[in-house]
Backbone as a ProteinNet text record, in pm:
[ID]
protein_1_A
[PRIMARY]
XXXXXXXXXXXXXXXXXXXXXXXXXXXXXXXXXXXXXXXXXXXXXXXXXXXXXXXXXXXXXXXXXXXXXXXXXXXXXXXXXXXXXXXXXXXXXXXXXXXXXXXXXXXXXXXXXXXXXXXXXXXXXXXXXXXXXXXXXXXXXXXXXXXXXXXXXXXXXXXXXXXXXXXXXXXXXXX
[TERTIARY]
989.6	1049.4	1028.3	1044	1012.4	842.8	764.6	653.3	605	695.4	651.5	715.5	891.2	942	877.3	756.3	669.7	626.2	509	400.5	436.5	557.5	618.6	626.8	696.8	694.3	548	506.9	345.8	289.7	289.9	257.7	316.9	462.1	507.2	507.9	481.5	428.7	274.5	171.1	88	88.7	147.4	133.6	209.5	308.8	374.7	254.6	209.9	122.2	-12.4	-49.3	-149.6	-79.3	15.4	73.7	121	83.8	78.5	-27	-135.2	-240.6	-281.5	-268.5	-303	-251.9	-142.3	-72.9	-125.1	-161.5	-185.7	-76.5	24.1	173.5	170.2	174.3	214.1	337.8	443.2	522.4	521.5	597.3	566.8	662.5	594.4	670.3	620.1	563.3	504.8	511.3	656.5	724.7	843	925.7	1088.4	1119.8	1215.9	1305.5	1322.5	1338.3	1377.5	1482.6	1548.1	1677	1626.1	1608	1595.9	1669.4	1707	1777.6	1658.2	1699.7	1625.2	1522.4	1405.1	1279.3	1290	1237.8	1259.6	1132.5	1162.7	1071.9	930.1	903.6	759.8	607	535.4	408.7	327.9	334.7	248.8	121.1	82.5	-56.7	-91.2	-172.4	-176.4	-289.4	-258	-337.3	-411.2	-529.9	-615.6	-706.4	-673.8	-709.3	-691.2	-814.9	-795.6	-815.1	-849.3	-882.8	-766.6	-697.8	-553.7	-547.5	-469.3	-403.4	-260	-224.2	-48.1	-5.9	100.2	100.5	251.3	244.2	316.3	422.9	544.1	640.8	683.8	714.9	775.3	893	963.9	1088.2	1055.7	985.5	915	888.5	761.1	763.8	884	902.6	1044.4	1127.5	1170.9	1224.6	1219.3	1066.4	1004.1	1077.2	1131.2	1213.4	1106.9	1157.3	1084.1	1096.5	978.6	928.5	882.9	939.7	895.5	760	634.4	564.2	526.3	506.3	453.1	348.8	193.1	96.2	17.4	-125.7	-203.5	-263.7	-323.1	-416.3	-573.7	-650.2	-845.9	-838.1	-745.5	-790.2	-716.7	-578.7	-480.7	-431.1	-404.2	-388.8	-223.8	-193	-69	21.5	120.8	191.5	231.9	210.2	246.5	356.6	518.3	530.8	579.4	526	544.2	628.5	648	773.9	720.9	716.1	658.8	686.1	609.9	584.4	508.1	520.1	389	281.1	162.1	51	45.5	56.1	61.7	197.2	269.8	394.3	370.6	305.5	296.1	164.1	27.2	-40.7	47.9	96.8	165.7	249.6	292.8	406.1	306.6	196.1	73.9	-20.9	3.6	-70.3	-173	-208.2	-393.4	-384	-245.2	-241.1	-363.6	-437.8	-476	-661.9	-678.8	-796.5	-840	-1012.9	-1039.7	-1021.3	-1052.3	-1060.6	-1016	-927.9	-886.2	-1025	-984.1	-1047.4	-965.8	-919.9	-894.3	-927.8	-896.4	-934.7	-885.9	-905.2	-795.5	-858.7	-761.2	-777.4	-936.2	-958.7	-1073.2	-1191.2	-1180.6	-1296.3	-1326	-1250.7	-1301.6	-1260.6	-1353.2	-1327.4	-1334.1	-1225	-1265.7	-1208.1	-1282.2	-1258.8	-1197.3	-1087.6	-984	-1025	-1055.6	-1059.2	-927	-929	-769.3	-764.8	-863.3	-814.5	-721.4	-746.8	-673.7	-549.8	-526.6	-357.2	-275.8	-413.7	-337.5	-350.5	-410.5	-440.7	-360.1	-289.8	-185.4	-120.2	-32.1	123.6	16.3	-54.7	-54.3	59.2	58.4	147.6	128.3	187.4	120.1	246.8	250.2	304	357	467.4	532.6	649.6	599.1	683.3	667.2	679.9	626.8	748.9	790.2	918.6	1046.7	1051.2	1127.8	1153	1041.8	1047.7	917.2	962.7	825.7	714.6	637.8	489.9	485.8	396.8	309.3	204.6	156.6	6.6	3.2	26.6	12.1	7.1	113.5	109.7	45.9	-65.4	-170.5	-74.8	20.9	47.3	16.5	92.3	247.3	191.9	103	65.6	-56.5	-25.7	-137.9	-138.5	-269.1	-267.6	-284.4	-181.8	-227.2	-224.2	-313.6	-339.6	-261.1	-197.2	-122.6	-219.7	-226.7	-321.1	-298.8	-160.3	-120.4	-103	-19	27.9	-40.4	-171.9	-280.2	-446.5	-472.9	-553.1	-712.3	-696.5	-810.4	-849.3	-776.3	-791.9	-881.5	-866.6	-928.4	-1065.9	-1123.1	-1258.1	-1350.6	-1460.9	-1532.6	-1530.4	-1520.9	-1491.3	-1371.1	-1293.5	-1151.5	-1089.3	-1146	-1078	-1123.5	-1216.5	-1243.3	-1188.5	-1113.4	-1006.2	-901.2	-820.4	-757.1	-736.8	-650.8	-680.5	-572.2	-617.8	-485.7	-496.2	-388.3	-403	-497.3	-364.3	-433.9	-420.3	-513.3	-490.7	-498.7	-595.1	-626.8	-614.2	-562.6	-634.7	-660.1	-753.3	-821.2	-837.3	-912	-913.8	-1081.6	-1145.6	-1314.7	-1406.5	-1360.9	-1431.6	-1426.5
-3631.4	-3502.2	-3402.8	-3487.3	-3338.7	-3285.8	-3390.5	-3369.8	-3215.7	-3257.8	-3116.1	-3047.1	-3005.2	-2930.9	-2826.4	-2928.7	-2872.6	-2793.1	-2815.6	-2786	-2650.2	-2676.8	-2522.5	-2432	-2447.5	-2333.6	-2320.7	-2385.3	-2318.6	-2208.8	-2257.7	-2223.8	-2077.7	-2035.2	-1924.1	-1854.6	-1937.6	-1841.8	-1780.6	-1868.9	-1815.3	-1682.3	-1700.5	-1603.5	-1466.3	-1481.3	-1340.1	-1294.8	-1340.2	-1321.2	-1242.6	-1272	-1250	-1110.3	-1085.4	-1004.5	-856.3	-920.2	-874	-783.2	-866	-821.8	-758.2	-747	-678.7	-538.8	-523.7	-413.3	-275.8	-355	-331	-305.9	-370	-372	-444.4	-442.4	-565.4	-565.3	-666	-640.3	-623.1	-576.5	-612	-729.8	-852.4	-938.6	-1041.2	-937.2	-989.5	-929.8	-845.3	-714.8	-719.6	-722.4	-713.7	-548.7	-540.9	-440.4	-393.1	-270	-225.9	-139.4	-91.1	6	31.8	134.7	230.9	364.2	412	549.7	629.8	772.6	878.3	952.1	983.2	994.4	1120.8	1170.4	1338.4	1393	1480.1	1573.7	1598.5	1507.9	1523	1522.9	1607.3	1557	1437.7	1341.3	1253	1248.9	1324.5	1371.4	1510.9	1516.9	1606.8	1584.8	1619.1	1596.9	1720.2	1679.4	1767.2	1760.1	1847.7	1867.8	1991.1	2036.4	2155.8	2280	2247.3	2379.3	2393.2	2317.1	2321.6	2191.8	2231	2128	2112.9	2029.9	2025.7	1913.5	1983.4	1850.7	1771.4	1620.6	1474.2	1498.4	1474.5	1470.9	1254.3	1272	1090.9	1087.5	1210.9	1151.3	1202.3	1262.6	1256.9	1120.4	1042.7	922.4	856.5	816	674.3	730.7	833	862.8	753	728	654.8	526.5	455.9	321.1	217.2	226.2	126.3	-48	-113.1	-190.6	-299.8	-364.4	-467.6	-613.8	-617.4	-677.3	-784.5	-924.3	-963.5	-1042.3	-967.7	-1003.1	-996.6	-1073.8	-1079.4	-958.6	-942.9	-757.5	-829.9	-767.5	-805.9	-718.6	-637.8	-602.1	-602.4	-687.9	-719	-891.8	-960.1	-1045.3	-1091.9	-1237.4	-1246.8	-1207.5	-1221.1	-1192.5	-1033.8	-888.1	-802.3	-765.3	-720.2	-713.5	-544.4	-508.4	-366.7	-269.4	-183.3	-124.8	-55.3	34.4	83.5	149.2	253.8	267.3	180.9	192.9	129.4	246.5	234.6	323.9	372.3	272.8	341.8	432.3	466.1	533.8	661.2	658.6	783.4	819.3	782.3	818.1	877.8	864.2	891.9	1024.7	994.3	1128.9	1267.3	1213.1	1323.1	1352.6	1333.6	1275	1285.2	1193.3	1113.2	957.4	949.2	796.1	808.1	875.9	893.2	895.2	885.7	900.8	763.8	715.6	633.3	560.7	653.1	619.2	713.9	710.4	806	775.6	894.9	885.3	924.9	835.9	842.5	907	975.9	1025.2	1024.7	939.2	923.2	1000.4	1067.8	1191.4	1149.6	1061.2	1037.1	1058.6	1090.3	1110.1	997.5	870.6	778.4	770.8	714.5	733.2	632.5	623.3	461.9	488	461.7	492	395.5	432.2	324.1	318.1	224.5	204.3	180	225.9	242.1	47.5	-77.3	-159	-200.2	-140.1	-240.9	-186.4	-87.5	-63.4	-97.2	-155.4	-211.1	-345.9	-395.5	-573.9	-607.6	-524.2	-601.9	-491.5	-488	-395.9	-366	-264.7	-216.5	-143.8	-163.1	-46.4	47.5	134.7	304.4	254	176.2	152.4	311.4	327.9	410.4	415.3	257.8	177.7	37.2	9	-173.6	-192.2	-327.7	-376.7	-289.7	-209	-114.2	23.1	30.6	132.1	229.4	421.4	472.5	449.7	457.6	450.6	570.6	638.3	758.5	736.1	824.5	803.2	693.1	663.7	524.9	437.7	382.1	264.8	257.9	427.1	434.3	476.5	564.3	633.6	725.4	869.6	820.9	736.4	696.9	626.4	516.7	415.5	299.2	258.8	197.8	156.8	-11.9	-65.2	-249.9	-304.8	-398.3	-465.2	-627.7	-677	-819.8	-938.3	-950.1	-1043.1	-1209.7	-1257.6	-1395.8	-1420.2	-1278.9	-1251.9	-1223.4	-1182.2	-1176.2	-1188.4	-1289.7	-1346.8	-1302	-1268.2	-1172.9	-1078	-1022.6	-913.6	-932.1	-1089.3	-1099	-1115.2	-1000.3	-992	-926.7	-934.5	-826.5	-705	-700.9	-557.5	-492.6	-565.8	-460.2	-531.2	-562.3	-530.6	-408.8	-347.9	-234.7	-106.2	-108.4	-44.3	-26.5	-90.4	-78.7	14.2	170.8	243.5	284.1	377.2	407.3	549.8	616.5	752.7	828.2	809.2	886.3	1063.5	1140.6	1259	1341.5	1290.7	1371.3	1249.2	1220.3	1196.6	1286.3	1221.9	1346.3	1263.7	1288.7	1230.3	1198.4	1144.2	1034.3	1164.4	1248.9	1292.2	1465.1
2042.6	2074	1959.8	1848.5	1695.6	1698.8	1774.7	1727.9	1814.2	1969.1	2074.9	2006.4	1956.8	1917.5	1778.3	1696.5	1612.1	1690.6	1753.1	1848	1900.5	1949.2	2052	1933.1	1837.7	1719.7	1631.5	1656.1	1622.4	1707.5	1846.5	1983.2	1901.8	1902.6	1931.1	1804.2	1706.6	1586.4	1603.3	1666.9	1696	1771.2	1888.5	2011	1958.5	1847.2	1777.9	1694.1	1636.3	1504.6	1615.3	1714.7	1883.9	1903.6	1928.2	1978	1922.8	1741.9	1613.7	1619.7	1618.3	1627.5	1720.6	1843.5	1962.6	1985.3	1871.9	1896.5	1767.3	1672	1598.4	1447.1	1476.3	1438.7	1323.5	1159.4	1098.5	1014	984.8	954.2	761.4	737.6	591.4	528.3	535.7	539	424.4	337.3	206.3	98.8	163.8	65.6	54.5	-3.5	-54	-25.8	2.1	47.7	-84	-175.4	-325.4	-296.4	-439.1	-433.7	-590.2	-603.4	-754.3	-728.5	-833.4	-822.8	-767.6	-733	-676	-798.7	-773.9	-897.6	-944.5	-1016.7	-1002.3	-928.5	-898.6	-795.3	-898.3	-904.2	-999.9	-880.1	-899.6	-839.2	-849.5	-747.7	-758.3	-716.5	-599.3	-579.3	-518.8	-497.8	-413.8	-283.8	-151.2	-36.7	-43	30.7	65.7	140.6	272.9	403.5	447.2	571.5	596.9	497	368.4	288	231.1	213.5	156.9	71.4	-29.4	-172	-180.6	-98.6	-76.9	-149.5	-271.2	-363.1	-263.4	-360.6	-286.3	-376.6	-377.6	-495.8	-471.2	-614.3	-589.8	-534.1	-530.3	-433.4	-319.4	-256.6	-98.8	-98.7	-159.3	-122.8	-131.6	-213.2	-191.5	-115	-61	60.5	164.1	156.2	243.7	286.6	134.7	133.5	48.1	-62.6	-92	-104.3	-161.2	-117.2	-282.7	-260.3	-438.4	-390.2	-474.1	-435.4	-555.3	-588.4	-657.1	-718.3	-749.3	-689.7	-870.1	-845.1	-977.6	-926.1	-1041.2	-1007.7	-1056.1	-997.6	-1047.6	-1156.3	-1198.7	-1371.5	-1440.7	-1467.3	-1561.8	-1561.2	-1659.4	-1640.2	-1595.3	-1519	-1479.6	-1351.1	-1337.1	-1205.9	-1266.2	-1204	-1184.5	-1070.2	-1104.7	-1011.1	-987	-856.1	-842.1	-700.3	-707.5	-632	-598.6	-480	-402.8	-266.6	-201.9	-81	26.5	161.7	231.6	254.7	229.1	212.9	350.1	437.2	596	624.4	592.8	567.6	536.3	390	321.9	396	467.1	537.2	662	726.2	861.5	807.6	654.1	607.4	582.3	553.2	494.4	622.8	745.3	833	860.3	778.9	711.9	837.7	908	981	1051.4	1167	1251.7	1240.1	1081.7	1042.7	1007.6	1071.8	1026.3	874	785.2	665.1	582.6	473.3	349.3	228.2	133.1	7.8	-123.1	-224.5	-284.5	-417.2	-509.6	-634.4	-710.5	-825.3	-963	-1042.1	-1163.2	-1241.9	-1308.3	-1342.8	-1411.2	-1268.6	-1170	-1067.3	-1038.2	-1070.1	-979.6	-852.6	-770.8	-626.6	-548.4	-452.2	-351.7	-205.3	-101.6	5.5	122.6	152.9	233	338.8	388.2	553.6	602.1	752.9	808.5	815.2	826.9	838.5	725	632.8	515.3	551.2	529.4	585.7	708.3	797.7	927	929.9	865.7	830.2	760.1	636.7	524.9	487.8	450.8	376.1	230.1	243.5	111.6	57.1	-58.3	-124	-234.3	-222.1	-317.7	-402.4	-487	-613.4	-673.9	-686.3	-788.6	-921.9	-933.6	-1032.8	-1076.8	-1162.5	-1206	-1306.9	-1274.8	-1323.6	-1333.2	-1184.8	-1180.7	-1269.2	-1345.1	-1416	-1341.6	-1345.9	-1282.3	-1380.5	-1309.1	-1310.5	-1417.6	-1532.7	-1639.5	-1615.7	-1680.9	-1693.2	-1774.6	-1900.7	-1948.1	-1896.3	-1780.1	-1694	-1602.7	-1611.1	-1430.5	-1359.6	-1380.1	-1295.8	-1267.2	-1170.8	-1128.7	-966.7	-924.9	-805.8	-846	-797.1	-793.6	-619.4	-583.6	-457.8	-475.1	-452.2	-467.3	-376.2	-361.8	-267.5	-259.9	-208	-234.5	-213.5	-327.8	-320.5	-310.5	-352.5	-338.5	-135.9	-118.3	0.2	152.7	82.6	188.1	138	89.2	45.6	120.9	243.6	276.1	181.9	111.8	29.8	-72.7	-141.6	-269.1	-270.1	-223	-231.5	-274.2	-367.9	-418.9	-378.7	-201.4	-124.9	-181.1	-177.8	-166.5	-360.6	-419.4	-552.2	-606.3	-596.4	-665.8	-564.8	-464.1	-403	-486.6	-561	-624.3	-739.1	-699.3	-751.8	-840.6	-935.4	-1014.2	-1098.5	-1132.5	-1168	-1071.4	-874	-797.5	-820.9	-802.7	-809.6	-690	-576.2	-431.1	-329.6	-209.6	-70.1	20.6	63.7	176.5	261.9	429.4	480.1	416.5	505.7	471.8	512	624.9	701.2	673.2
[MASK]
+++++++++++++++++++++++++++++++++++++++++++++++++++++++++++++++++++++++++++++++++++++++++++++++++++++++++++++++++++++++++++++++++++++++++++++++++++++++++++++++++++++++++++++++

């Protein structure tokens, strides 16, 4: 009887995880719920679309609700752990949701271009804090984009580590 009673909860973990996917729905369930005080109205990026430069403030994002993640990074050593938005969130708040792909720009002009799967395949998060403290420019702030990498192991791949961005300054959409 334990062995069907296994079986059936596989069965129906499968068919949610099916249903997950079909919808295009994922939960963030490789993210902790956070509580930090309110940020100051500082610019964290600025969007740009339409011929327009509309800056992001950090307490617009965490509005959002944030989110604590704890993951190794492809360019620091150790468990990092970081606090955050969900990137699909603040896409939907900037509404960049609807676009295949964003482009990122950190102050130094580096550039990396998001495909809408990664934000619909795994809970990224637009990091605006590490060990509960905000994010400076020193720490790569005031926005990092991380990818969870213990948590969704698809990720850890030559493709998407150099996604990993930091000292964002623009998204735009791709197009």
């Amino acid at each position: 009887m334990s062995m069907l009673k296994g079986r059936f909860f596989a069965f129906r973990r499968s068919m949610i995880l099916l249903v997950v996917s079909a919808i295009g729905v994922l939960p963030a369930f490789a993210l902790e719920p956070a509580n930090y005080p309110e940020p100051p109205d500082t610019v964290a990026f600025k969007v740009e679309k339409n011929g327009e430069s509309i800056p992001v403030t950090l307490r617009q994002l965490e509005k959002l609700g944030l989110y604590s993640v704890s993951t190794p990074s492809p360019f620091e050593k150790g468990q990092l752990k970081f606090q955050g938005v969900l990137f699909r969130d603040v896409l939907k708040l900037i509404g960049l949701d609807g676009e295949g792909s964003v482009v990122l720009r950190a102050q130094d002009d580096y550039v990396q271009t998001i495909p809408k799967e990664d934000w619909t395949e795994g809970p990224l998060l637009l990091a605006t804090r590490q060990d509960g403290q905000l994010l400076t420019r020193r720490t790569q702030g005031p926005t990092r984009l991380i990818y969870p990498l213990d948590d969704h192991p698809a990720f850890d791949t030559p493709v998407h580590k150099p996604r990993w961005i930091w000292l964002i300054k623009t998204i735009a959409p791709a197009n």
